[in-house]
N, C-alpha and C positions, 0 to 999 in steps of 0.2 A: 542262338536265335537272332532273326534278321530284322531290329526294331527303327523302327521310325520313331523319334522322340518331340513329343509337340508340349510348350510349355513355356513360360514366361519367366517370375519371381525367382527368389532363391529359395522356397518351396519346392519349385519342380526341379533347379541345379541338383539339390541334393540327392533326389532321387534316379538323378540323369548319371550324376556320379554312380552311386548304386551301381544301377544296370551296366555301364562301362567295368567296374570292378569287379561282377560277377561274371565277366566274358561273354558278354552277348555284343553283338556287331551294329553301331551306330551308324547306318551309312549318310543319313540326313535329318537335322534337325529344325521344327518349323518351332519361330515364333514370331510376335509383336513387333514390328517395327519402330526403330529405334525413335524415342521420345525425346522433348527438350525436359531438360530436369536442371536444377539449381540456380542458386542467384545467375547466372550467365546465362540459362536457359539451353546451356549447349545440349544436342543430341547425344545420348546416353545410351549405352549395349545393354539387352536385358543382362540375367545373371546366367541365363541358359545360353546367350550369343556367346558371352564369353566364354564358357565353361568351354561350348563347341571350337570356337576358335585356336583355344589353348590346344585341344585333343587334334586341332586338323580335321575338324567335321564339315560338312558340306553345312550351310546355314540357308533357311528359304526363308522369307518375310513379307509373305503373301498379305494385301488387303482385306484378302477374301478366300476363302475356300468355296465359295461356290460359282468361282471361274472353271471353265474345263481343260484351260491349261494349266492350273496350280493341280487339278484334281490330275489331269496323267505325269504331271512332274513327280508327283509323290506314287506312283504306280509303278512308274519306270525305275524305280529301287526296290520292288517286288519285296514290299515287308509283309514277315510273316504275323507283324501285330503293329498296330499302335498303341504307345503309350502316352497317356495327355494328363497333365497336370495343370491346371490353373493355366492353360494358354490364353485364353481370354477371344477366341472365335470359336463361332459356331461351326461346328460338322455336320458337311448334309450328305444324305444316307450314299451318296455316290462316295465320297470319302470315307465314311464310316466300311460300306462292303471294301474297301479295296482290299484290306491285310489279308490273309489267311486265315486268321486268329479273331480277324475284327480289331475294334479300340479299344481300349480297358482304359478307365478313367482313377484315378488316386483323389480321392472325394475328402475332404476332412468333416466329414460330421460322420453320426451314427445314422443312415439313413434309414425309412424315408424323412427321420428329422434334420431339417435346416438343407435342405434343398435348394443350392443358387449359390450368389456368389459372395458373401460373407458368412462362412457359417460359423469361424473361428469369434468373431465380433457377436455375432447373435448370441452363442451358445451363453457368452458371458452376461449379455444384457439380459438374458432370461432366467438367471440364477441358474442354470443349469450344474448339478454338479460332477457328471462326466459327459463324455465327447469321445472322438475317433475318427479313426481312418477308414475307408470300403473302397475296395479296389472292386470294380464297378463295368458288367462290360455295355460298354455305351450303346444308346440308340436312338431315336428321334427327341425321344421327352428329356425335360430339363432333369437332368441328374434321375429318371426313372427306371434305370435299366436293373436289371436284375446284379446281384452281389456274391461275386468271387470268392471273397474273404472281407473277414472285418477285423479291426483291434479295438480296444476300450482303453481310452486313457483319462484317468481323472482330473477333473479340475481344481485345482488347489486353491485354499482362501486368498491366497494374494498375486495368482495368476493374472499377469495383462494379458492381451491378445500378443504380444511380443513373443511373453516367455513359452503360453500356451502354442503358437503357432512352430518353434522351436521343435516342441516332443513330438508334435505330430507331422514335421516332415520328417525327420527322425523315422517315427512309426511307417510312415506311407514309404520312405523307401524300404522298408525293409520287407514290407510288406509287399510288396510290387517285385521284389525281384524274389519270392516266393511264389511271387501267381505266376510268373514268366515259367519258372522252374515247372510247374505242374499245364500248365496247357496241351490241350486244350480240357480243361475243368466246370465238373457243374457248377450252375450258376444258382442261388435261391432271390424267389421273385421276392421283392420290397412289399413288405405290407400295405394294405390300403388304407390301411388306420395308423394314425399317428403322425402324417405328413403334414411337413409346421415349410416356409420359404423363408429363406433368407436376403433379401433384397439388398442388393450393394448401400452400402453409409453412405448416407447424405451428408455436405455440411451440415447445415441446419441443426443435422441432430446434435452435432458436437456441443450445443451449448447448453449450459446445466441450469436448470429448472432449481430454485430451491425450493419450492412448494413438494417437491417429492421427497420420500424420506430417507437418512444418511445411507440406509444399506441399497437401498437406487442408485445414489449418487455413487457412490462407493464403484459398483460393478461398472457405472456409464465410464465411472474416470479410466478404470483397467480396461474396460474395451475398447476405446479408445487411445490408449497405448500401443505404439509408438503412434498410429494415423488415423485421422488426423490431428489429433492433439482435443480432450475434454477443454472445452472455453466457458468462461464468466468473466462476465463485465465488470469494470471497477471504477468508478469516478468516469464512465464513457469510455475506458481503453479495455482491448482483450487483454484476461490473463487467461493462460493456461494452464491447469491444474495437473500437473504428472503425478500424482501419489499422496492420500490420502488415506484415513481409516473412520467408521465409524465409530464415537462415542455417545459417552451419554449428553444431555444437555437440554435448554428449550428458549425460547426465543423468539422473534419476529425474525422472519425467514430471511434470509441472507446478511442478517447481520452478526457481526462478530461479535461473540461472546468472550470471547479472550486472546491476546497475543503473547507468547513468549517465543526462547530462541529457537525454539524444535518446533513450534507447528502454531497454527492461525485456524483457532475451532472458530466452526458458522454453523448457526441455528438452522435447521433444514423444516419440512415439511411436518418428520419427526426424528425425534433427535437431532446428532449435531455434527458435524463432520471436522478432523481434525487433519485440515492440508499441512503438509511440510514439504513439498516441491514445485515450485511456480515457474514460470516464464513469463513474461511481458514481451509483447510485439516487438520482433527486432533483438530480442537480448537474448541469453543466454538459458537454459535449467536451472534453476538455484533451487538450494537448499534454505529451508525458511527465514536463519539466523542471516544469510548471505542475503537474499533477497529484502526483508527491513532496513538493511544498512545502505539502499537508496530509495527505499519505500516506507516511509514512515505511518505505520498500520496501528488502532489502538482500538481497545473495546468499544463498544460502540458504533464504530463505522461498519459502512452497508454495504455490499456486492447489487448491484445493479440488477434488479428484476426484468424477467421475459417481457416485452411489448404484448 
């Protein structure tokens, strides 16, 4: 089959991989133009440019799909589908009709829940205890189109959005080059009940509230793993929290109830939350025993409260 691959992250790479290894013909690939990214700020290949680069694929990096020259650029490869993963622009229905097949979209939630564009993050902040993939065939509405196929994949007590996002490209390629295999396939419309959005992470949110309680904080800190990183304030500087667990405990909220060399427990909303991997602006991840030995933390002191 003759796919046009649209996709940004190493979410959609995986999946691009897939589709190349099941023998279908890549003749062009659209993503994101390239961004400044790290201390140097230098411009950065998605993970999809490069994948295509390495394979010898045609690369487009349109601003926009709703030019009429991006829209016959992508026509003039007469694909018999698109496949879109997390590319991160809109398709408007002139691009959507072009394929033969139409677009199919690789969605990581269980739809109509978490419709948009974190659902991997949302699922976690919502205690959710499984999620998935739906290969999805696309059409005006956000993530509303009727579904292909679906998998369920569980969310595990100590999943970040890291490890969770992981199984589920995982899932969605493999899933995706099973829908390609069966096209053209019924489609079953999304219920009208049960649609929850998923709105992209703000900063903002990243910062941890201790008025709420350990098993909140708990999920805020893994879905926020790897990005942007869960933050609290300490004596006026950000730290950031990579891995915690809920215990027992009780206290005036944000202050530390005890330090030793595996973790620094703090009184929450309810209960008590016991961190053992920080960061400070500028440094490094450490481990709790690593991080005291230029942080001198002791019962007593307080994590800086929300304004």
């Amino acid at each position: 089959m003759r796919v046009v691959f649209a996709g940004t992250p190493g979410f959609a790479a995986l999946a691009m991989q897939a589709i190349l290894a099941a023998g279908h013909e890549v003749p062009m690939v659209l993503t994101q133009p390239d961004r400044p990214a790290g201390r140097g700020m230098s411009l950065q290949r998605s993970a999809v440019k490069r994948l295509a680069m390495e394979r010898g694929i045609e690369v487009f990096q349109p601003l926009t799909l709703k030019d009429v020259a991006a829209q016959a650029r992508i026509a003039a490869e007469l694909p018999d589908v698109m496949v879109v993963a997390a590319y991160g622009l809109i398709l408007p229905q002139a691009a959507l009709d072009t394929p033969r097949f139409g677009c199919i979209n690789i969605h990581a939630s269980l739809l109509p829940r978490w419709r948009g564009a974190a659902p991997i993050q949302r699922a976690l902040l919502a205690g959710d205890r499984e999620t998935g993939v739906c290969i999805m065939q696309m059409e005006s509405g956000l993530d509303t189109g009727p579904v292909l196929l679906r998998g369920v994949c569980a969310i595990e007590p100590g999943d970040t959005s890291s490890t969770l996002h992981d199984r589920l490209a995982d899932l969605g390629a493999r899933l995706v080059v099973q829908a390609l295999a069966g096209l053209p396939m019924p489609a079953t419309p999304q219920p009208t009940e049960g649609v929850t959005y998923a709105v992209k992470l703000g900063k903002v949110e990243a910062l941890i509230d201790w008025s709420r309680s350990a098993q909140d904080l708990d999920r805020h800190i893994r879905a926020f793993n790897p990005f942007p990183g869960a933050q609290a304030r300490l004596g006026g500087q950000t730290v950031k929290l990579w891995h915690a667990m809920p215990v027992g405990g009780s206290g005036e909220k944000g202050r530390i109830l005890s330090v030793d060399r595996n973790s620094i427990v703090v009184a929450c909303g309810e209960g008590a939350l016991a961190v053992s991997e920080l960061q400070k602006a500028g440094g490094k991840r450490l481990a709790v025993r690593e991080f005291l030995a230029g942080n001198a933390l002791k019962a007593g002191d307080r994590f800086d409260l929300p304004a």
